[in-house]
PDB file of N, CA, C and O in Angstrom:
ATOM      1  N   UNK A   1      76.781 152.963  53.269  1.00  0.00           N
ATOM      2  CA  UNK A   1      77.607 152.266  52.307  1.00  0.00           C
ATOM      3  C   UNK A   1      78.075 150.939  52.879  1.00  0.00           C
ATOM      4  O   UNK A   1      78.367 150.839  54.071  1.00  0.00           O
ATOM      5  N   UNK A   2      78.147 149.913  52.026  1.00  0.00           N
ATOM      6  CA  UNK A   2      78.762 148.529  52.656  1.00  0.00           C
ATOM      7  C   UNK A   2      80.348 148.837  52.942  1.00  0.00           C
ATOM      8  O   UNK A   2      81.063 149.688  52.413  1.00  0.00           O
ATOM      9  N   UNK A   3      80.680 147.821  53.998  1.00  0.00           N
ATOM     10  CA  UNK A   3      81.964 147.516  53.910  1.00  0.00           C
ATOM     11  C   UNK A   3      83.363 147.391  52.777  1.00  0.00           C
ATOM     12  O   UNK A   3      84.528 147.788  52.743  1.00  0.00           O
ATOM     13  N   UNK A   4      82.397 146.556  51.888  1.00  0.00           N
ATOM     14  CA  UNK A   4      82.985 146.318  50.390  1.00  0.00           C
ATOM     15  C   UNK A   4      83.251 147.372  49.633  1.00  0.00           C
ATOM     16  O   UNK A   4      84.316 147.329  49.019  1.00  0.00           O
ATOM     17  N   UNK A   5      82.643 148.218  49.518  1.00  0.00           N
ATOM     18  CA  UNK A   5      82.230 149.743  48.531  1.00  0.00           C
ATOM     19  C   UNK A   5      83.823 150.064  49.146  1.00  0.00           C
ATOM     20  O   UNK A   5      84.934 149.909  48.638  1.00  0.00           O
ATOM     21  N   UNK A   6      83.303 150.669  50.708  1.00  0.00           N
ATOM     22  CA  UNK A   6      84.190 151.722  51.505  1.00  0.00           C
ATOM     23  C   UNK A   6      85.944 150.617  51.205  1.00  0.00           C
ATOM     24  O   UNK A   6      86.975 151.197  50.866  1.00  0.00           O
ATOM     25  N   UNK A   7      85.909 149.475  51.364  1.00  0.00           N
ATOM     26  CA  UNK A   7      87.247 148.971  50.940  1.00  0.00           C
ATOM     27  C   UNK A   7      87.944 149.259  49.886  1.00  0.00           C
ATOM     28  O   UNK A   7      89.147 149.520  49.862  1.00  0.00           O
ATOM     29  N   UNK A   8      87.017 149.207  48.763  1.00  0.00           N
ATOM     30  CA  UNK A   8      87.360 149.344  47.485  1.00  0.00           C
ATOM     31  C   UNK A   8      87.885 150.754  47.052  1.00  0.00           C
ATOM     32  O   UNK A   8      88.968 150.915  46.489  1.00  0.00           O
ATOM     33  N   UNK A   9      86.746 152.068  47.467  1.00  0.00           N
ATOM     34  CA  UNK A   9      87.356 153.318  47.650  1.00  0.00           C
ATOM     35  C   UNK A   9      88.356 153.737  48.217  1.00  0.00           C
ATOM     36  O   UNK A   9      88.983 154.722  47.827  1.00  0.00           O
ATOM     37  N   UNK A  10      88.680 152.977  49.328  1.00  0.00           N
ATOM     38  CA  UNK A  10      89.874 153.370  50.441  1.00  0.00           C
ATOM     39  C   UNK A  10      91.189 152.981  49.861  1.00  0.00           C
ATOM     40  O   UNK A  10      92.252 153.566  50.068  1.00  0.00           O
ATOM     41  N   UNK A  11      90.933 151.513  48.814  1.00  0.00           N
ATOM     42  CA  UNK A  11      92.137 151.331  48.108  1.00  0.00           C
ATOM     43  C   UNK A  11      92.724 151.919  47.292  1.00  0.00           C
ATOM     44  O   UNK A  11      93.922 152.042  47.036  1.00  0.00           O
ATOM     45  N   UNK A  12      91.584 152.397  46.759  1.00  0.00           N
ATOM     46  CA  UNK A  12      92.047 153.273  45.138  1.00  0.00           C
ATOM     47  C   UNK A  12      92.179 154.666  45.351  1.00  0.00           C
ATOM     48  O   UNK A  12      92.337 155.417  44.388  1.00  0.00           O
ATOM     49  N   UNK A  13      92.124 155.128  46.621  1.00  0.00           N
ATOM     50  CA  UNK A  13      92.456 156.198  47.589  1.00  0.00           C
ATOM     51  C   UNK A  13      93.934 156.223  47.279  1.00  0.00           C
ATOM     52  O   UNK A  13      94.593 156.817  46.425  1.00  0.00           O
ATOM     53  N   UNK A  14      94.290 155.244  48.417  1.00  0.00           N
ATOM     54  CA  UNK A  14      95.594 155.136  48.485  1.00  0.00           C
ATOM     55  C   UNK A  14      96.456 154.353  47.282  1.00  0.00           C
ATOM     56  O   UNK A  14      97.667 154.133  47.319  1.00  0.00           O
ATOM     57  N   UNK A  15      95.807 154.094  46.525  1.00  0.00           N
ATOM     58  CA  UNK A  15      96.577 154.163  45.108  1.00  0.00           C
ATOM     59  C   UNK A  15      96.859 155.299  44.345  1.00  0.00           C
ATOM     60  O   UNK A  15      97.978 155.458  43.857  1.00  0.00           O
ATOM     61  N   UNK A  16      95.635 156.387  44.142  1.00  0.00           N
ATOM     62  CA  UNK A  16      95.516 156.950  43.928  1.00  0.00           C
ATOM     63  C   UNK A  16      96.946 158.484  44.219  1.00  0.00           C
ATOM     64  O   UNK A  16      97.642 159.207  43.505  1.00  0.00           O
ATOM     65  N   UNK A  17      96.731 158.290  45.513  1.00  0.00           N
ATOM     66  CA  UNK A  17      97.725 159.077  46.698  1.00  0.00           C
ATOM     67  C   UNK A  17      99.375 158.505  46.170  1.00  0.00           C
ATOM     68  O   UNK A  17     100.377 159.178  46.415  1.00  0.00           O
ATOM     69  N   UNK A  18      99.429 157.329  45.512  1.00  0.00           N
ATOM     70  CA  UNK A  18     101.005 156.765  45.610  1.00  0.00           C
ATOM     71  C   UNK A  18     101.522 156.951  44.350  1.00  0.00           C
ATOM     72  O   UNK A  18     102.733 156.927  44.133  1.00  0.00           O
ATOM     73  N   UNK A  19     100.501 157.178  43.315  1.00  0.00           N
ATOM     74  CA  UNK A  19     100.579 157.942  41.893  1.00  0.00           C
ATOM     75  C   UNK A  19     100.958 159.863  42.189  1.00  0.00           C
ATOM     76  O   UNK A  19     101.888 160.587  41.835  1.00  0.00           O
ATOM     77  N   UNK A  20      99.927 160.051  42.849  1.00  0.00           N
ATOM     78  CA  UNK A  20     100.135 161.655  42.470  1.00  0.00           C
ATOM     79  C   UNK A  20     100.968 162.036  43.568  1.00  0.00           C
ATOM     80  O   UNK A  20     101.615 162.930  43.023  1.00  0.00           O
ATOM     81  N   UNK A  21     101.345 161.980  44.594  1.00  0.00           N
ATOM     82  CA  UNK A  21     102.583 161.751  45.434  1.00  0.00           C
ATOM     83  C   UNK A  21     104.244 162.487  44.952  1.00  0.00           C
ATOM     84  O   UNK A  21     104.934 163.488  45.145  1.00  0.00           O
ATOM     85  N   UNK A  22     104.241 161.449  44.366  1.00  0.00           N
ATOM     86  CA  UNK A  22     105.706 161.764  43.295  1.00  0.00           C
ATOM     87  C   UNK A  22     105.481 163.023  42.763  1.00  0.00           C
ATOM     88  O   UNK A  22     106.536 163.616  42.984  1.00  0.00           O
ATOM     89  N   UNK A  23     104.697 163.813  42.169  1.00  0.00           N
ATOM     90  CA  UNK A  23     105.020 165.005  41.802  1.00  0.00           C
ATOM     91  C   UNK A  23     105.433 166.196  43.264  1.00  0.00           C
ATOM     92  O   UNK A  23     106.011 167.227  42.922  1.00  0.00           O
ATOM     93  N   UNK A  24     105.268 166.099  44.107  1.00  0.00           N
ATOM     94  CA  UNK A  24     105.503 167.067  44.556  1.00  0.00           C
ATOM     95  C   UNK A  24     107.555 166.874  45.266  1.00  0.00           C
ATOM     96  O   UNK A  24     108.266 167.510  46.045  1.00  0.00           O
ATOM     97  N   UNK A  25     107.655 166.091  44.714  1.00  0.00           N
ATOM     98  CA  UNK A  25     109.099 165.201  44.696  1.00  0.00           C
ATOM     99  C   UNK A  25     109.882 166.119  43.641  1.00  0.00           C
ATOM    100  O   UNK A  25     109.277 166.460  42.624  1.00  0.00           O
ATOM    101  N   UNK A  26     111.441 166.607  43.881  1.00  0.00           N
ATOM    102  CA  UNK A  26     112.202 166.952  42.346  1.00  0.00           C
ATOM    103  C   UNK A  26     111.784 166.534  41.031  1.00  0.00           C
ATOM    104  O   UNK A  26     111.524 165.336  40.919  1.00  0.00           O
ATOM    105  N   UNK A  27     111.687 167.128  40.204  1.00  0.00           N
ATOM    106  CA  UNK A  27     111.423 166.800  38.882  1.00  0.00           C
ATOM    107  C   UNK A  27     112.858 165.875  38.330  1.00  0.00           C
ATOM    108  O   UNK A  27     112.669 165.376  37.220  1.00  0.00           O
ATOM    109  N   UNK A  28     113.978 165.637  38.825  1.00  0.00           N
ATOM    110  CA  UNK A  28     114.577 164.774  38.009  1.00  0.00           C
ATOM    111  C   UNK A  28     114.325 163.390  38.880  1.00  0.00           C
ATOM    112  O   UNK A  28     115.361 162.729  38.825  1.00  0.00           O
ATOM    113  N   UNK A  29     113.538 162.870  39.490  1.00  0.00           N
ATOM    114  CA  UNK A  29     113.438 162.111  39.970  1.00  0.00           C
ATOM    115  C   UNK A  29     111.885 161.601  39.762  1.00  0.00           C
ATOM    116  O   UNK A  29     111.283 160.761  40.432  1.00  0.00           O
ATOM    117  N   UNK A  30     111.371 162.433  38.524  1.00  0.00           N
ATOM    118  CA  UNK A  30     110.112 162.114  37.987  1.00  0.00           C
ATOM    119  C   UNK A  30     109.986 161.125  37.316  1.00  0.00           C
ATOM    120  O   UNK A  30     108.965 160.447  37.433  1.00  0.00           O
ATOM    121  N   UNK A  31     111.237 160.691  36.213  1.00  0.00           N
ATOM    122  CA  UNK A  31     111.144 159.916  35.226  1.00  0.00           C
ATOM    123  C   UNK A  31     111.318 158.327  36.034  1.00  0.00           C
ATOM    124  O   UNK A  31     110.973 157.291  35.466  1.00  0.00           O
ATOM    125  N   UNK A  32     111.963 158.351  37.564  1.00  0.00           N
ATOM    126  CA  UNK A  32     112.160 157.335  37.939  1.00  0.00           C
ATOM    127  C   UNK A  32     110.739 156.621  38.470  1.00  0.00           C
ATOM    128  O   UNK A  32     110.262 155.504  38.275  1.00  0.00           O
ATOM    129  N   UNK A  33     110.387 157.529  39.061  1.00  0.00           N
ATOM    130  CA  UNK A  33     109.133 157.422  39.586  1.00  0.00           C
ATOM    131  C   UNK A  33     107.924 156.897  38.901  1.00  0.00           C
ATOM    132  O   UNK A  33     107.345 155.819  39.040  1.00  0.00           O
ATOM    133  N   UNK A  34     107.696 157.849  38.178  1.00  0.00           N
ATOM    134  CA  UNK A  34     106.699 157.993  37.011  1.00  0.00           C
ATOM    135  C   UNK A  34     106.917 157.436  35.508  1.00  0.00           C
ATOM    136  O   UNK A  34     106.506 157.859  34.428  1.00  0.00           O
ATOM    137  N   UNK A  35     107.475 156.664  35.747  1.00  0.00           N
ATOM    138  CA  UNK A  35     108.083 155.535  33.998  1.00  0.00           C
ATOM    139  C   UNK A  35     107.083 154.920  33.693  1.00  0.00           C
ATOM    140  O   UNK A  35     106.311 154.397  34.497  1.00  0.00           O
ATOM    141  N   UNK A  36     106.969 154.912  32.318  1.00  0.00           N
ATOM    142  CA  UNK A  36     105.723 153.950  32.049  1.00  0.00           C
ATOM    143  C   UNK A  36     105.886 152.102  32.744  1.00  0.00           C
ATOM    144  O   UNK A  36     104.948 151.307  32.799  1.00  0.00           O
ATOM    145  N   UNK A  37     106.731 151.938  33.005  1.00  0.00           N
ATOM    146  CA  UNK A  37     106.447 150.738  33.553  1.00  0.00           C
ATOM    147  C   UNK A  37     105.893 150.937  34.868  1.00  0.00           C
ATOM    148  O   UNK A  37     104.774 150.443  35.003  1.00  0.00           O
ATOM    149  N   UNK A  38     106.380 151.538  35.894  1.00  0.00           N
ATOM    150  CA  UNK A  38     105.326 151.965  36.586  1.00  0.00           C
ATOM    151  C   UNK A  38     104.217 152.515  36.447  1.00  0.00           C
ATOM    152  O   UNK A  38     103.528 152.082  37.371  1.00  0.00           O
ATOM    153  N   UNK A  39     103.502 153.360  35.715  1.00  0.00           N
ATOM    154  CA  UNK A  39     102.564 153.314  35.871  1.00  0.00           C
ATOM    155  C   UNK A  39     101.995 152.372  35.084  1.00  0.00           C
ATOM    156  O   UNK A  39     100.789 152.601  34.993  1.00  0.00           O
ATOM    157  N   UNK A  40     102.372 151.283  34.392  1.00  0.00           N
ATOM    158  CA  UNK A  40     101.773 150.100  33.941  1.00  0.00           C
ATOM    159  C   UNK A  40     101.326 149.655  34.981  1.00  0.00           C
ATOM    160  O   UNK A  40     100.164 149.270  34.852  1.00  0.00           O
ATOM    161  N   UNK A  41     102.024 149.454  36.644  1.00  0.00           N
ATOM    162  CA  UNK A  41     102.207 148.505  37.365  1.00  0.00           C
ATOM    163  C   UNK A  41     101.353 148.684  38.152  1.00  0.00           C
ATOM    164  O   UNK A  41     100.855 147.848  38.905  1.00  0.00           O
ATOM    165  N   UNK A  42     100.999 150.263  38.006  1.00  0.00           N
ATOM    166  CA  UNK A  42      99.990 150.932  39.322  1.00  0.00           C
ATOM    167  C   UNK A  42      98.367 150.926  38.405  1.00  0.00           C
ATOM    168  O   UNK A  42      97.311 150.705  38.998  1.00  0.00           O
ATOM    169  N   UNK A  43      98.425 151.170  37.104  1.00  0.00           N
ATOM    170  CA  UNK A  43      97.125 150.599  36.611  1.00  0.00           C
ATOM    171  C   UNK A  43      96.578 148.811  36.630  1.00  0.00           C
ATOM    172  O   UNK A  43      95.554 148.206  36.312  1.00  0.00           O
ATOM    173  N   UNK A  44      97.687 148.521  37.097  1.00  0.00           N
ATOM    174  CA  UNK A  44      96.953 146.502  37.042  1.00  0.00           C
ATOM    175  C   UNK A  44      97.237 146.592  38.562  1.00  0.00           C
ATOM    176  O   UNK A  44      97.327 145.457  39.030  1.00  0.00           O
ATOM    177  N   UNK A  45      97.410 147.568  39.491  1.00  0.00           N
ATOM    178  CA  UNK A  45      97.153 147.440  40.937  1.00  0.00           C
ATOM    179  C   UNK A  45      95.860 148.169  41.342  1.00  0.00           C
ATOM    180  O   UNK A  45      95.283 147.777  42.356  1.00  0.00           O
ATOM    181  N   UNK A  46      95.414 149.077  40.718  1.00  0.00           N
ATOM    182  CA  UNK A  46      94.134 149.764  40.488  1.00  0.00           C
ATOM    183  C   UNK A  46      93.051 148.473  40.340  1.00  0.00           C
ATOM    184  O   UNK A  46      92.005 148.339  40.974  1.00  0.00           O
ATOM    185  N   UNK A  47      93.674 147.456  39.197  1.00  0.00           N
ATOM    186  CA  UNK A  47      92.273 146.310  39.150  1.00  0.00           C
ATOM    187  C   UNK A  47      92.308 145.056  40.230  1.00  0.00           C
ATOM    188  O   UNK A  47      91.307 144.539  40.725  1.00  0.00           O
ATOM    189  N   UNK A  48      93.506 144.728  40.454  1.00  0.00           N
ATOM    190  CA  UNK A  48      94.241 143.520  41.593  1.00  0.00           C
ATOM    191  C   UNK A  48      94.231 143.801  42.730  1.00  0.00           C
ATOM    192  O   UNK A  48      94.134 142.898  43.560  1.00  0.00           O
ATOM    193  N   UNK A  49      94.327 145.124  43.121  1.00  0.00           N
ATOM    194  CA  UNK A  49      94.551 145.769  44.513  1.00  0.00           C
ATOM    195  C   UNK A  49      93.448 145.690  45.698  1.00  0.00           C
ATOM    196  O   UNK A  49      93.594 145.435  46.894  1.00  0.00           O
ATOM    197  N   UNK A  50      91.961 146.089  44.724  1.00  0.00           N
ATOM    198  CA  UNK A  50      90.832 145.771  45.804  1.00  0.00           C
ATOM    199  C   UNK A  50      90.599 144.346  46.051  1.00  0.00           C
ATOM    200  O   UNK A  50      90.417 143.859  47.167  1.00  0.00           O
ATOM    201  N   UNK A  51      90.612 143.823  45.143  1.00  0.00           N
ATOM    202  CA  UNK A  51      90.507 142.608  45.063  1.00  0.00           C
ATOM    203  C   UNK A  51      91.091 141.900  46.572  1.00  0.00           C
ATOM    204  O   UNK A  51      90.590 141.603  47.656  1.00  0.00           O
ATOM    205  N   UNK A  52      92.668 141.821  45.831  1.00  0.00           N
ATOM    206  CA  UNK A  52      93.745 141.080  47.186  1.00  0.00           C
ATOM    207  C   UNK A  52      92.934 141.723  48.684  1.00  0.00           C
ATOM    208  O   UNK A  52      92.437 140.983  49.532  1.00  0.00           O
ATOM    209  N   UNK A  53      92.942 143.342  48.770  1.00  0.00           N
ATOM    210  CA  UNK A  53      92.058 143.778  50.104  1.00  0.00           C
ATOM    211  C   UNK A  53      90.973 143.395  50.637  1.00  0.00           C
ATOM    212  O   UNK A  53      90.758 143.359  51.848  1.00  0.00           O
ATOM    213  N   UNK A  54      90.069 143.023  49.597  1.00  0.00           N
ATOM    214  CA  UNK A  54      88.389 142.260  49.850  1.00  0.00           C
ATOM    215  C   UNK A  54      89.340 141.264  50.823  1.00  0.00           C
ATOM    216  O   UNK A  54      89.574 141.326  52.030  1.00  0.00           O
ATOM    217  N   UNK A  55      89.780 140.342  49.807  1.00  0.00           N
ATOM    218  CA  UNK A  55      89.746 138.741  50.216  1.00  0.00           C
ATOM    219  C   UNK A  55      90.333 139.406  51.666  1.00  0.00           C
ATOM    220  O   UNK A  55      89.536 139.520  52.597  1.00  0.00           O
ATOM    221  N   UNK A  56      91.596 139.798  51.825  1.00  0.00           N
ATOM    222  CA  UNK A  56      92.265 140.035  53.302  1.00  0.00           C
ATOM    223  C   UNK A  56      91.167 140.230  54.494  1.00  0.00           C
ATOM    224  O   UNK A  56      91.004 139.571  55.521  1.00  0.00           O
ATOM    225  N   UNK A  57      90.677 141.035  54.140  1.00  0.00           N
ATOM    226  CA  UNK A  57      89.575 141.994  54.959  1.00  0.00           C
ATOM    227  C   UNK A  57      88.226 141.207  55.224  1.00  0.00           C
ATOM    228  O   UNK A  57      87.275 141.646  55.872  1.00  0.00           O
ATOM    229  N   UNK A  58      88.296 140.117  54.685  1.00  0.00           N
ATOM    230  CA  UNK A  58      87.072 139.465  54.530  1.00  0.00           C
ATOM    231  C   UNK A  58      85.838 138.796  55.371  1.00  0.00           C
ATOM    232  O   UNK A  58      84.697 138.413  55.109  1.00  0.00           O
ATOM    233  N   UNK A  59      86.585 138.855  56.389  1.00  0.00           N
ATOM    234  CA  UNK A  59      85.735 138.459  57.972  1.00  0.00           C
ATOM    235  C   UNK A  59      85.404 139.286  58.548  1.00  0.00           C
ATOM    236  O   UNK A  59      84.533 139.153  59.408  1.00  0.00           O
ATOM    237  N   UNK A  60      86.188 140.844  58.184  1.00  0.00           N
ATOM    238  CA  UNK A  60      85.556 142.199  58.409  1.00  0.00           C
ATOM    239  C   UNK A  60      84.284 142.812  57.827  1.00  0.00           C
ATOM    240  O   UNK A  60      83.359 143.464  58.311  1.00  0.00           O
ATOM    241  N   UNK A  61      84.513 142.467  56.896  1.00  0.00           N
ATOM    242  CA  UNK A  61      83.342 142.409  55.941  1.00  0.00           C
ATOM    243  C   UNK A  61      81.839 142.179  55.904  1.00  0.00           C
ATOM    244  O   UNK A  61      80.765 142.775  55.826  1.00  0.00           O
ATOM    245  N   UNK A  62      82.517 140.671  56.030  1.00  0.00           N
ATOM    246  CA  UNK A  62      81.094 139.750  56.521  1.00  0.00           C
ATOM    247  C   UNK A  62      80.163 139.794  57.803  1.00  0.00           C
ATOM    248  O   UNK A  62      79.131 139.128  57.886  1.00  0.00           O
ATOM    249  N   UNK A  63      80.588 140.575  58.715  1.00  0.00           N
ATOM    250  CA  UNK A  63      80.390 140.717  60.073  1.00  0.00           C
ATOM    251  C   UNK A  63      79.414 141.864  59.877  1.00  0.00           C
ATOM    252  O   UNK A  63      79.493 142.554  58.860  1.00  0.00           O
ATOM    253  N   UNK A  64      78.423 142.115  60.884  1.00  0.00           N
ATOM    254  CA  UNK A  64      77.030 143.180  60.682  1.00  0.00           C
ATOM    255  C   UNK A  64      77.633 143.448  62.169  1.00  0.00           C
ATOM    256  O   UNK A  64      78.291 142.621  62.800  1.00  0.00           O
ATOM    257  N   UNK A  65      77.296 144.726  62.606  1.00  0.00           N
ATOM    258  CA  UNK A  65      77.344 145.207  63.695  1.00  0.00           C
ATOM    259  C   UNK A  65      76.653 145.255  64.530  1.00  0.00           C
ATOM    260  O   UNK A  65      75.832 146.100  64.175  1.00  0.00           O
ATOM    261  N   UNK A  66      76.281 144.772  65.847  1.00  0.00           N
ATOM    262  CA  UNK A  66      75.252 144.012  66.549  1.00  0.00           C
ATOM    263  C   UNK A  66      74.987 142.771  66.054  1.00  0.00           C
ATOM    264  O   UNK A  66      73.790 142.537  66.220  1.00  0.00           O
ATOM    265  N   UNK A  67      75.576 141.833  65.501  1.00  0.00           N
ATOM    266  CA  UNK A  67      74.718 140.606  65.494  1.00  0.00           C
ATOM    267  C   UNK A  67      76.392 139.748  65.790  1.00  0.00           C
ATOM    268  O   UNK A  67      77.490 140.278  65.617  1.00  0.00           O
ATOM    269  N   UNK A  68      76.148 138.393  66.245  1.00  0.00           N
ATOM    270  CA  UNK A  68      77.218 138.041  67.411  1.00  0.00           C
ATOM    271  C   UNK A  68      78.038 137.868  66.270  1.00  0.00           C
ATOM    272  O   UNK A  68      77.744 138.313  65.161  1.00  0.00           O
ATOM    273  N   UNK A  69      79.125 137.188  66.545  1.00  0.00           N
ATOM    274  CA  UNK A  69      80.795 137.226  65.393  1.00  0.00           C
ATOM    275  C   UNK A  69      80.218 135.949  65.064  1.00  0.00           C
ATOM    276  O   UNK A  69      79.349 135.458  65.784  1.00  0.00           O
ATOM    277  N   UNK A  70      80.780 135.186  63.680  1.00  0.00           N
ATOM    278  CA  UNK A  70      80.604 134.420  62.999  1.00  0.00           C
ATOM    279  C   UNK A  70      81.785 133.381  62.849  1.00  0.00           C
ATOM    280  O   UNK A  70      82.686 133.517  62.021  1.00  0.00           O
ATOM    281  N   UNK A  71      81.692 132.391  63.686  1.00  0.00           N
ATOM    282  CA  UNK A  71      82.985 132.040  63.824  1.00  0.00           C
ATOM    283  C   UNK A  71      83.306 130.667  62.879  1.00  0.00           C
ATOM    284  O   UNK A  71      84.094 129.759  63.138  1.00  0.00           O
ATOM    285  N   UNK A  72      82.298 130.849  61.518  1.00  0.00           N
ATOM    286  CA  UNK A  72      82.844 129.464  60.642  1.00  0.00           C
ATOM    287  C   UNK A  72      84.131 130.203  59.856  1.00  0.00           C
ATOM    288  O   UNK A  72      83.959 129.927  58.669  1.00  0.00           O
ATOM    289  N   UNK A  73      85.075 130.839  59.958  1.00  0.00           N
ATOM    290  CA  UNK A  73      86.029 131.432  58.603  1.00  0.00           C
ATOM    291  C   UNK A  73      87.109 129.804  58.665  1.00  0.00           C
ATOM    292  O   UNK A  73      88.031 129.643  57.865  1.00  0.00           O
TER     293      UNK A  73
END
């Protein structure tokens, strides 16, 4: 798998993980958690989230293993 793929999965991992999380939390502390504005906030971090990580990660990325570092960034 590329770098990119495994970033993208790893994000929506841990998005994933910061959604379903909260349930194992008191139930009156569900509605705080789990409000539709949050999860508004965590579905447009689902599409924004890999994204912002690509770009961060991005010299990680680009780099092949065995071949020397690439030092135009």
């Amino acid at each position: 798998m590329s770098k990119a793929v495994l970033t993208v999965t790893g994000t929506w991992l841990v998005l994933f993980l910061a959604i379903a999380l909260p349930a194992l939390l008191p139930e009156r502390w569900g509605y705080y958690l789990i409000s539709p504005a949050s999860v508004c906030l965590w579905m447009l971090s689902m599409v924004v989230g890999p994204v912002v990580v690509c770009w961060k990660l991005r010299s990680w990325i680009r780099t092949v293993p065995g071949c020397p570092e690439r030092l135009d960034d």
